[in-house]
C-alpha positions in Angstrom: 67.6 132.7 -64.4 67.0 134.3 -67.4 67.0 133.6 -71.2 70.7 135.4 -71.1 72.5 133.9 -68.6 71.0 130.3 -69.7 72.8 130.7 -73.0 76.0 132.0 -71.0 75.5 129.4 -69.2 75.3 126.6 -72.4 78.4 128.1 -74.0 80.4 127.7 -70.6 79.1 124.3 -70.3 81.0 121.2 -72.2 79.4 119.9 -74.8 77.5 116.7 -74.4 79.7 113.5 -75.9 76.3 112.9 -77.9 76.0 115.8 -79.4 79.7 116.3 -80.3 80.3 113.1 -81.8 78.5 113.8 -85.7 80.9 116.9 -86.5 83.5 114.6 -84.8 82.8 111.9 -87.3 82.7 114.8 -89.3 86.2 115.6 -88.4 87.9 112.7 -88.8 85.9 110.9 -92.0 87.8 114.4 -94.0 91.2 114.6 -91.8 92.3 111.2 -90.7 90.1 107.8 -91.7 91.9 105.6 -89.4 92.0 107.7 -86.6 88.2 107.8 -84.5 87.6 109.9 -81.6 85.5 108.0 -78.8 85.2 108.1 -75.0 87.9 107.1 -72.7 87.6 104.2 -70.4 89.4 106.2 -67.2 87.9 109.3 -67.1 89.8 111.4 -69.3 86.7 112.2 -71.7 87.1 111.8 -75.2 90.2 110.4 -76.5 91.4 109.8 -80.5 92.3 105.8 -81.3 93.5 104.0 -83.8 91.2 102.0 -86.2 94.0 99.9 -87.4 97.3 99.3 -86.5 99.9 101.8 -87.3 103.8 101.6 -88.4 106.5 103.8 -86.7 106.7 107.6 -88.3 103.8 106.9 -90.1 101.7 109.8 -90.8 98.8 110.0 -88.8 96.7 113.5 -90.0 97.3 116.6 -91.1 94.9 119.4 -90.2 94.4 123.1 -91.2 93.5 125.4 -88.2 90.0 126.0 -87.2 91.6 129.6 -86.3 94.5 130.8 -86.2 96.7 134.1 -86.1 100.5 135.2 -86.1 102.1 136.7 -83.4 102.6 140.3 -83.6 106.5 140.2 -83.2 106.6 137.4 -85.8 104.4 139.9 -88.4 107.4 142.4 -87.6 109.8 139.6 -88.8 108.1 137.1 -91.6 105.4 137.9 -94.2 103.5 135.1 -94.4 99.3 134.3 -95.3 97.0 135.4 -92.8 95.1 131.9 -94.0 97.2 129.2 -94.4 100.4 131.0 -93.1 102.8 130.0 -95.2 106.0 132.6 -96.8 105.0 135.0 -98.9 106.5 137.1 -101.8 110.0 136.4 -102.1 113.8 135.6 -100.7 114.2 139.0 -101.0 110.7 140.5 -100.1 111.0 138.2 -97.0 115.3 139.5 -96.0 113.9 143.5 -96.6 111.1 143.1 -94.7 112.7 142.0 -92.0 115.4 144.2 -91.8 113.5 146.9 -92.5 111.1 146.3 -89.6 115.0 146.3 -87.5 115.7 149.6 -88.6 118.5 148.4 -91.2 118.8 150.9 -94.8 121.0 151.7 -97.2 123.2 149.3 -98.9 121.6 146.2 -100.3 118.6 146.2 -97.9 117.9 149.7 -99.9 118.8 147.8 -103.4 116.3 145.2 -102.0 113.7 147.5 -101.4 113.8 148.8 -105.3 113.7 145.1 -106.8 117.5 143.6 -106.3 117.2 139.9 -107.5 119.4 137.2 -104.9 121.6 134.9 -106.2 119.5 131.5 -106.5 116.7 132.7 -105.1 114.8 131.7 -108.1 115.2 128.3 -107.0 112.6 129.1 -103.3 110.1 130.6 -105.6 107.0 131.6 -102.7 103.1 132.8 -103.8 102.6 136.3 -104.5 101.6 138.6 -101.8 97.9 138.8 -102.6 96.3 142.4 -100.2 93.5 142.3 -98.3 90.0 142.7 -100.1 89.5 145.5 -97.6 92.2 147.2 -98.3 93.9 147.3 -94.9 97.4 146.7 -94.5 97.1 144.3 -91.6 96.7 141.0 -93.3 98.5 139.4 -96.6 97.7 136.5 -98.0 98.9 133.9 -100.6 96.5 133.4 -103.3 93.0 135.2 -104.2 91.4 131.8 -102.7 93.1 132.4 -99.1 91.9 136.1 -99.3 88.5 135.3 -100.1 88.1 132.2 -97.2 90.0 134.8 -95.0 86.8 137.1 -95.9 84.2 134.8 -95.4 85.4 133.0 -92.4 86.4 136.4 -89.8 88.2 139.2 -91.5 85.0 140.8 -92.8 84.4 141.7 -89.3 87.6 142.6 -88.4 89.4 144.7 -91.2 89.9 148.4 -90.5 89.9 149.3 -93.9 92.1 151.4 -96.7 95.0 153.5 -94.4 97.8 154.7 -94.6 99.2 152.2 -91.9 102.9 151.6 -92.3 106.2 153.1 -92.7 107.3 154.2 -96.7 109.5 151.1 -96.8 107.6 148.6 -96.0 104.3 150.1 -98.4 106.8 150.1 -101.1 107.4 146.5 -100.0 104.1 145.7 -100.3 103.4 147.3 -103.1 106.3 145.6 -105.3 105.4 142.1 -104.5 101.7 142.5 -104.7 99.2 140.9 -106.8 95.3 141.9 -106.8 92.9 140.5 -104.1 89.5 139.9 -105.3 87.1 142.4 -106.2 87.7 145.4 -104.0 85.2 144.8 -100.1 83.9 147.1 -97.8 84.6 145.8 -94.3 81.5 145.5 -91.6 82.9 146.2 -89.2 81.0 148.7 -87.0 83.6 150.7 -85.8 86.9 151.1 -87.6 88.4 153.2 -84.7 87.6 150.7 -81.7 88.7 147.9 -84.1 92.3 149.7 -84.3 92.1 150.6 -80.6 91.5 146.7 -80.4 94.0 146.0 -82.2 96.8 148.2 -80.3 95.6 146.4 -77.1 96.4 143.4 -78.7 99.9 144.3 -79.7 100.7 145.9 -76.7 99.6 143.3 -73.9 98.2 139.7 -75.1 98.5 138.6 -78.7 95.9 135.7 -78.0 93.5 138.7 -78.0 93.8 138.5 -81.9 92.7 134.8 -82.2 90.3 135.4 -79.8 88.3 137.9 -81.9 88.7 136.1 -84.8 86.7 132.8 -83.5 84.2 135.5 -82.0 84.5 136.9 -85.8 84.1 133.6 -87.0 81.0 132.3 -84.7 79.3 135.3 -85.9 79.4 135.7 -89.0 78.8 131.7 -89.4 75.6 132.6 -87.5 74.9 135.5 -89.4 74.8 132.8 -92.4 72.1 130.7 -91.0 70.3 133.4 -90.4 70.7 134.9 -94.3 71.8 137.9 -93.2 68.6 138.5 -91.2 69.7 138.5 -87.8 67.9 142.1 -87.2 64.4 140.9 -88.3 64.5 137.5 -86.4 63.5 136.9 -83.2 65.9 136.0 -80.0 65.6 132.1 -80.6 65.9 131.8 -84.2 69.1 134.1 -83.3 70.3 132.3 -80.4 69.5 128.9 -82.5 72.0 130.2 -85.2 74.3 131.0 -82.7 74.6 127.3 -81.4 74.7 125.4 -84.4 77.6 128.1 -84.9 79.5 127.7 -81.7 79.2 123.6 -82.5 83.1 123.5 -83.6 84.4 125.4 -80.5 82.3 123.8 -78.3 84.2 120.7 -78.5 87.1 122.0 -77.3 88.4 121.6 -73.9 87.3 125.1 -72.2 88.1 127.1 -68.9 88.3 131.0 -68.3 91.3 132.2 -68.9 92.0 134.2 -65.4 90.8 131.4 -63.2 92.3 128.1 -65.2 96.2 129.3 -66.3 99.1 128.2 -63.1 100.6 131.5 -60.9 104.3 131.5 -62.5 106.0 131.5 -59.3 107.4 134.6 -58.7 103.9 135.8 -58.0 103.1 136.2 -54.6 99.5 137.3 -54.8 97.1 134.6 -56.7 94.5 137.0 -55.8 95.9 140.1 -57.5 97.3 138.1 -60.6 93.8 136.7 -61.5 92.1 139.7 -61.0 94.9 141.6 -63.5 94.1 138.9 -66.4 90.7 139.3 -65.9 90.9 143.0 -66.1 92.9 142.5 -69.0 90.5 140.2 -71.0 87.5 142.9 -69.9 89.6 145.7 -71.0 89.7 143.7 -74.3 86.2 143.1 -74.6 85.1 146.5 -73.9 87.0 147.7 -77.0 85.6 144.3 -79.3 81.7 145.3 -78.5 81.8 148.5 -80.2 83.7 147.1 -83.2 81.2 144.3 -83.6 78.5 145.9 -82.3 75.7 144.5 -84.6 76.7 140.8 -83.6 77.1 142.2 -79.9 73.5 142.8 -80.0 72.6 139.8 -81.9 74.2 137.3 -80.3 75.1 139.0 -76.7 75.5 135.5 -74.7 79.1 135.0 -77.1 80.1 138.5 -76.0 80.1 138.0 -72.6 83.0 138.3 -70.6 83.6 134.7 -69.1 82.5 133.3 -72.3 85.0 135.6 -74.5 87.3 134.6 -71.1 86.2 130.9 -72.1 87.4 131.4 -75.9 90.9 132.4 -74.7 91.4 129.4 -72.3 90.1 127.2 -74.5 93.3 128.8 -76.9 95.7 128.2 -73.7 94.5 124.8 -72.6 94.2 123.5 -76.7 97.1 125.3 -78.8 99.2 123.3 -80.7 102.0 126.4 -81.4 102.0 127.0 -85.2 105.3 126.8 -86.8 105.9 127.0 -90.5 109.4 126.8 -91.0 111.7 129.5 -92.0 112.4 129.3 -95.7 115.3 131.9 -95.8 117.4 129.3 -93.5 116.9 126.8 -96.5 118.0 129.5 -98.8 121.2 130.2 -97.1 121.5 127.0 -95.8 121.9 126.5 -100.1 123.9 129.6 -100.4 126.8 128.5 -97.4 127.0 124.8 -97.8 130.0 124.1 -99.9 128.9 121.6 -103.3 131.6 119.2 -104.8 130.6 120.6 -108.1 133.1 123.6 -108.9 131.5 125.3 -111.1 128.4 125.7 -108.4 131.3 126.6 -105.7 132.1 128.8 -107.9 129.0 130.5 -108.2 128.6 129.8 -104.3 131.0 132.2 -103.2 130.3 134.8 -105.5 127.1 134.8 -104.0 128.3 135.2 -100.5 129.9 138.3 -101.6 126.3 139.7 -101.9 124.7 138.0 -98.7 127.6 138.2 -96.3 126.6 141.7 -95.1 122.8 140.5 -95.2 123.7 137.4 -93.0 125.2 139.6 -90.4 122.4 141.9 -90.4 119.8 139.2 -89.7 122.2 137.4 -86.8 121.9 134.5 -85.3 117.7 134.4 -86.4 118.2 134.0 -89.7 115.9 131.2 -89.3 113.2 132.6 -87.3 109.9 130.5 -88.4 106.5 132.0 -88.9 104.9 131.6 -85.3 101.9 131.9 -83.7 98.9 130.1 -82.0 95.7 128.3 -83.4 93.0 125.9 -82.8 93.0 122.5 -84.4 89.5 120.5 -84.1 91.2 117.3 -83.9 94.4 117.7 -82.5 92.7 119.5 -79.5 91.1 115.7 -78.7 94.5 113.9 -78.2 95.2 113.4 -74.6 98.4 114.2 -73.1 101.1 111.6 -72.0 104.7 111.9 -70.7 105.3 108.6 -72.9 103.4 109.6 -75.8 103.3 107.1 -79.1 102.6 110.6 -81.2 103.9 113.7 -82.0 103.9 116.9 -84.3 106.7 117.1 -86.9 106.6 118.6 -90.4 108.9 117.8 -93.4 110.3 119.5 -96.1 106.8 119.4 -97.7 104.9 121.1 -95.1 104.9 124.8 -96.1 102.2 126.2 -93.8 100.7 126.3 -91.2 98.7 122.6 -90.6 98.9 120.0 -88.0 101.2 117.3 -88.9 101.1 114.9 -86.6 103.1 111.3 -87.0 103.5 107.9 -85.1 106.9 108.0 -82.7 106.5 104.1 -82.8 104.1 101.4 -83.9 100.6 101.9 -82.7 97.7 99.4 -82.3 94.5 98.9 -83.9 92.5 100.5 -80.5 95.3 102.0 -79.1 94.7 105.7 -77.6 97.1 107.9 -79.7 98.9 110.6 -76.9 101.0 113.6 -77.2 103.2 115.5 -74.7 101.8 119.1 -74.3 105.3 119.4 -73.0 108.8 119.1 -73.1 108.6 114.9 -71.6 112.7 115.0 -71.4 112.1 117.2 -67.8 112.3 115.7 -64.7 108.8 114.2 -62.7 108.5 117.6 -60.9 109.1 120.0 -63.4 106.6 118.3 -65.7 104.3 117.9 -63.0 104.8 122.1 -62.6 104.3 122.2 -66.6 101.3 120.9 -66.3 99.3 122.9 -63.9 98.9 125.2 -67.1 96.5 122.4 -68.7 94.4 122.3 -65.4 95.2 118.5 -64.5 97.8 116.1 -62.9 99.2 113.5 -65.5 98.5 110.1 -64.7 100.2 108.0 -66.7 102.0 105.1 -66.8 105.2 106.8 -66.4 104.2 109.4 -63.9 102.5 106.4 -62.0 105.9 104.5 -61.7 107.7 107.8 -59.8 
């Protein structure tokens, strides 16, 4: 076997419990000090526990994503940080976006565009829109701080650049409610034109194509790092060396390739056909990656191989908590609609209305569509599953982006495994038991054990 396929072969692998366990530690001395993550006593792997007891609704962690990205019909619908993924801009930057993205103009979504101020808005005040060092028009962000981590950690590798991307509206959008980046960046990526080929793909058939090149993005240019830019000069083991300590975070995570671990939804009739379509789909994918990255494709070629890039996206599928920052528009109507006992607010209340009744209609019934999409969460991704589970995620009123939150549904023991559901556990035995077969395993637990 040669040097190649051994390091394919290491990256497939899961990582030893041994050698995982220090950026565990890691993990959990920063996120959550009374949480540890160990070995399970029935075969499970490695679970997280309690290290002391724990009251009912307590919080347990809350943890940023690893990596993360936005759907592509949520970008349509909410601005929001490309970072930390939390609203961006304004009440109305956030109510003309949208509706421009629908088609809506004229009238107030018009007056919107060209700086109309909302009734109370002032009180859901949001960070600036903050552009893209780059200069493309692909990614916002929140503060210079997110921009610059956003930089560091993938987009260098993946920003197409300055264009003229976008319809009038939404540039003059963009351009009213933004601040400066940090100091102006050329991208390095390889090939701007694959990278926007890429990026159609992405739109057009698989979104989780978009995280997926941002942990190859991210493994690469952490790599690159250790290797102080070098990695043309050095030879294939200080390279692949780099690369491991590199792939350390993801190789924690629980890992399959994609085509070969996902269920058949059941209208499929051919298995055969169906995995051999996904996996044409991820290679179709990959084929347009390597040419935008191809420095780090020759670099590093064991991370751009096809069932390990296959691995990165099943490791998405079988890990993802779905990110979900909640709307704050809904709050801001919520405010608007809900009748105060004060009568001079009333008053004020339904003068407002005036103005947002035409905008409440045009946004529907998802006026509070939440920023969506799927990420990777180091810890999070070790909590087994249970269809009884003494955890689960919830955010408050407090959590504005994107995070973990994650918080006892009862008391929990000191040594007690903490358990989520990966699913909805109100469902019948057998429709769980179906819900399942998209994590690769069979639940065991008590309550499944008692059918």
């Amino acid at each position: 076997m040669s040097s190649s396929d051994n390091h394919v072969q290491y990256l497939l692998a899961p990582l030893e419990y041994t050698l995982a366990k220090p950026f565990l530690d890691q993990i959990t001395s920063s996120t959550a000090p009374a949480l540890e993550v160990r070995q399970t006593s029935d075969g499970k792997g490695k679970g997280v526990f309690a290290r002391q007891g724990v009251s009912e609704d307590e919080l347990l962690f809350r943890e940023r994503a690893l990596v993360g990205a936005q759907h592509s019909s949520n970008k349509a619908e909410i601005l929001a940080c490309s970072q930390c993924f939390c609203f961006v801009g304004s009440i109305e930057a956030q109510i003309a976006w949208r509706l421009t993205n629908e088609g809506h103009a004229g009238g107030t979504v018009q007056r919107l565009q060209q700086g109309l101020k909302l009734p109370f808005s002032d009180q859901f005040s949001l960070p600036p829109i903050v552009s893209c060092p780059g200069g493309c028009t692909d990614e916002v962000y929140c503060s210079r701080a997110c921009a610059d981590a956003a930089w560091t950690e993938h987009h260098s590798l993946l920003c197409c650049g300055r264009d003229d991307q976008g319809s009038a509206q939404q540039r003059t959008l963009l351009d009213r409610g933004t601040a400066s980046s940090s100091e102006s960046r050329e991208t390095a990526c390889s090939n701007v034109g694959a990278m926007r080929e890429f990026r159609e793909f992405a739109d057009a058939t698989n979104d989780i194509f978009h995280v997926a090149a941002r942990a190859t993005a991210r493994v690469c240019l952490h790599a690159q790092a250790q290797l102080q830019g070098a990695m043309h000069t050095l030879g294939e083991e200080q390279a692949w060396t780099a690369l491991q300590q590199a792939w350390l975070p993801f190789a924690v995570g629980w890992k399959a390739v994609w085509w070969e671990s996902i269920a058949v939804p059941e209208d499929i009739e051919d298995e055969a056909t169906f995995r051999a379509e996904l996996r044409d789909l991820a290679e179709e994918s990959l084929d347009l990656l390597k040419p935008a990255l191809a420095a780090q494709a020759s670099a590093f070629p064991a991370l751009f191989d096809l069932r390990v890039y296959g691995s990165i996206i099943g490791m998405f599928e079988l890990n993802n908590l779905g990110m979900v920052v909640p709307s704050v528009v809904e709050r801001y109507l919520l405010h608007v609609y809900m009748d105060r006992a004060d009568p001079e607010i009333l008053a004020q209340q339904h003068a407002a209305r005036k103005i947002l009744d035409p905008l409440r209609e045009q946004l529907g019934d998802a006026y509070d569509q939440p920023c969506e999409g799927t990420a990777f969460y180091s810890l999070q991704s070790c909590i087994n599953h249970s269809c009884d589970p003494n955890a689960h995620a919830m955010k408050g009123p407090e959590d504005l982006d994107g995070s973990a939150v994650l918080l006892a549904k009862r008391g929990i023991n000191a040594g007690e495994e903490i358990t989520i559901s990966y699913i909805d556990e109100s469902m019948e035995y057998e429709d769980r038991r179906v819900a399942l077969l998209d994590y690769g395993f069979e639940c065991r637990c008590v309550r499944c054990r008692n059918i």
